[in-house]
N, C-alpha and C positions, 0 to 999 in steps of 0.2 A: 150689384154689390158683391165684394171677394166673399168667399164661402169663409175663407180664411178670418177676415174681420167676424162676421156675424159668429163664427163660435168662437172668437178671443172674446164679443162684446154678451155671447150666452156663459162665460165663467164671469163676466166681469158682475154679470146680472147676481150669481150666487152670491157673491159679497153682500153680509146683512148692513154693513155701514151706506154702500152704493143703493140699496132697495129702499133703507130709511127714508136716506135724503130726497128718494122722489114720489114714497109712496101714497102721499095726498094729491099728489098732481094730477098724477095717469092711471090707468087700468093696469095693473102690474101683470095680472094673466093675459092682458091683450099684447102686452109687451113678450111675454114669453114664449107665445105661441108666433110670433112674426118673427125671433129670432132665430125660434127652433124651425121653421119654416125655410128661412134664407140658410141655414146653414144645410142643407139638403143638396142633393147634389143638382136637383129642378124646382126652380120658381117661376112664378111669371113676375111681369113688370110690375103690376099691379100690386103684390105684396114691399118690394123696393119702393117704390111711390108711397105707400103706408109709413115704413119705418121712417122715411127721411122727411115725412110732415110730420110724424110725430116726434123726433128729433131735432127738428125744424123750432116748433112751437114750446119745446122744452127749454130749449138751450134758451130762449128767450125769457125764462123765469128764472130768479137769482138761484131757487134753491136747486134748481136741476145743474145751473153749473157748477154751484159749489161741490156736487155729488159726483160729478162728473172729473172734477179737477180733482177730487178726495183721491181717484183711480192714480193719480200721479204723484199728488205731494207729499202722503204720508206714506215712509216705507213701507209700514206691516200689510198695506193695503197693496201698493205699487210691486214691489217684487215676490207675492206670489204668482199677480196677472201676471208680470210679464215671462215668472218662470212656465204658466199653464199656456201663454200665447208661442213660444217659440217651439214648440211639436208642432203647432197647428199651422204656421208655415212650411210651404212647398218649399222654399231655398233656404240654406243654412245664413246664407249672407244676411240674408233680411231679418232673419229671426236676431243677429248678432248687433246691429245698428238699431234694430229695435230694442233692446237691451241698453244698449250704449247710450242713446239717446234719452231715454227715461231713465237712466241713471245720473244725466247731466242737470244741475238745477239751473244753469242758463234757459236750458230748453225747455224748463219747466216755466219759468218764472215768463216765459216769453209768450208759453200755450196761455198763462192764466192773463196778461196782456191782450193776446189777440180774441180771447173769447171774452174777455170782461168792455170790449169796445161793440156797441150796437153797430156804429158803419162799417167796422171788419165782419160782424158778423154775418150784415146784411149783402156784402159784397161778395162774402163765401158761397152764403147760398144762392147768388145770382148765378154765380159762375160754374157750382152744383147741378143747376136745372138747366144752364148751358150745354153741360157735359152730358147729363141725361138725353136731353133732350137732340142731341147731336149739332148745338151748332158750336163748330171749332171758333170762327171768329170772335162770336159772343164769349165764349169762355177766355178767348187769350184777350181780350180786353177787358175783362173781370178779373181777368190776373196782373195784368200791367198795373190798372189802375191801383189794386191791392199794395204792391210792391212801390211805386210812386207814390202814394201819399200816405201811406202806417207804415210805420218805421218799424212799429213790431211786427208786422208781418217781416220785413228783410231781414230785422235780426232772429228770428224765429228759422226762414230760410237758411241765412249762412249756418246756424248753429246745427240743423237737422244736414244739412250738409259736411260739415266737419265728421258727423258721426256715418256717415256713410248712405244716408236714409234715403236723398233725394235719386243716387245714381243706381239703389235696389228696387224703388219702386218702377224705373225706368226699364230696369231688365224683363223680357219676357220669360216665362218659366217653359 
């Protein structure tokens, strides 16, 4: 996992409206010590393996997404994160299309689509433990299918495209 996410998602955690909405779920100190851990400059696999089941099994509870999409659709909440996440990117570009993009409410309306659908979600995370897991095949057929049959995921794509996101995250730093 980027170092760079896990401290955009350790500011996202400060947020009391973000900690509200999931703090019956999960262990809010086990959460912040796996954050403050990935954001280090050394982890093992093991800690990443933790975050993304329990990321995993979150996102599959209505309240963790609604807490989750909070980080996007309502301003006061949305552009502090994104003003504390763009230091925390290595390239200026990416920091700028992240910006752009979360200030678009197509690209919002499109995130709260693709995570409010259980078979997008469960196709993300196929193609997640794909990626983990190293096999290329498995992941670009978790992707195809994705894009072939949920339409919100391709308008989710073209949109994060317009703003620049898909061809920043391609750049090596």
């Amino acid at each position: 996992m980027n170092r760079n996410l896990a401290k955009g998602l350790q500011v996202a955690w400060g947020l009391p409206e973000f900690r509200s909405g999931l703090r019956h779920l999960i262990d809010l100190d086990e959460v912040s010590v796996l954050l403050a851990t990935l954001s280090g400059p050394e982890h093992d696999r093991g800690v990443e393996r933790s975050v993304l089941t329990l990321l995993r099994s979150g996102l599959d509870a209505v309240e963790v997404r609604e807490a989750v999409l909070l980080l996007l659709e309502r301003d006061e909440v949305r552009r502090p994160l994104v003003a504390a996440v763009g230091p925390l990117v290595d390239r200026p570009g990416q920091a700028s299309a992240i910006a752009s993009a979360a200030e678009d409410p197509v690209v919002r309306r499109e995130v709260r689509a693709v995570l409010d659908s259980a078979r997008v979600r469960e196709l993300i995370w196929q193609a997640i433990d794909n990626q983990v897991s190293h096999d290329r095949l498995g992941l670009i057929r978790r992707a195809a299918l994705l894009f072939v049959r949920h339409s919100s995921v391709r308008r989710l794509a073209w949109a994060l495209r317009r703003h620049g996101m898909l061809r920043e995250l391609r750049r090596r730093p």
